[in-house]
N, C-alpha and C positions, 0 to 999 in steps of 0.2 A: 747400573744393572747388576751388580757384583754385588754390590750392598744387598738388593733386593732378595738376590739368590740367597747368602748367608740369611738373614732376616725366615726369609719361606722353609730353610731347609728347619731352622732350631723352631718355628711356631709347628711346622708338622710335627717335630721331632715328640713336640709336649702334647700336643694332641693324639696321638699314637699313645703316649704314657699313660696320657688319661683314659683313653678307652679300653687299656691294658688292667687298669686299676679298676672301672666299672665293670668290665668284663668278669674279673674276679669275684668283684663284690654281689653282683647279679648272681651266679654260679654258687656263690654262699649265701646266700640268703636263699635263691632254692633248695639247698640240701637240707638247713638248717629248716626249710618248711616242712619238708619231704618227713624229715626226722622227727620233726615236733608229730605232726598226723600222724607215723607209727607209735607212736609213745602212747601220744591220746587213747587209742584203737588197742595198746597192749593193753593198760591200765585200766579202760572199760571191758576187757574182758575179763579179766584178772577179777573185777570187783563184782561182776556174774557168776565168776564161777565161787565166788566165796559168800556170795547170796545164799546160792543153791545147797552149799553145804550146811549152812546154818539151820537151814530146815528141819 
């Protein structure tokens, strides 16, 4: 039973790591989406407004 408990306590232990690690990963890759769609959205406006002047 001992065995078992050590064995259960280290497979949580890495599971908890791992979800530590996607957790992260998740969390950056939404920002880095978030970031990319402001960029997008600056740079088409940016290139409107330099439309407009060339007129």
């Amino acid at each position: 039973m001992e065995n078992f408990i050590i064995f259960f306590n280290s497979f949580f232990n890495y599971i908890v790591l791992l979800l530590c690690f996607v957790a992260v990963g998740a969390i950056g890759g939404i920002v880095g989406a978030i970031m990319a769609k402001k960029k997008v959205a600056k740079n088409a406006g940016e290139e409107t407004d330099k439309k407009d002047t060339d007129k």
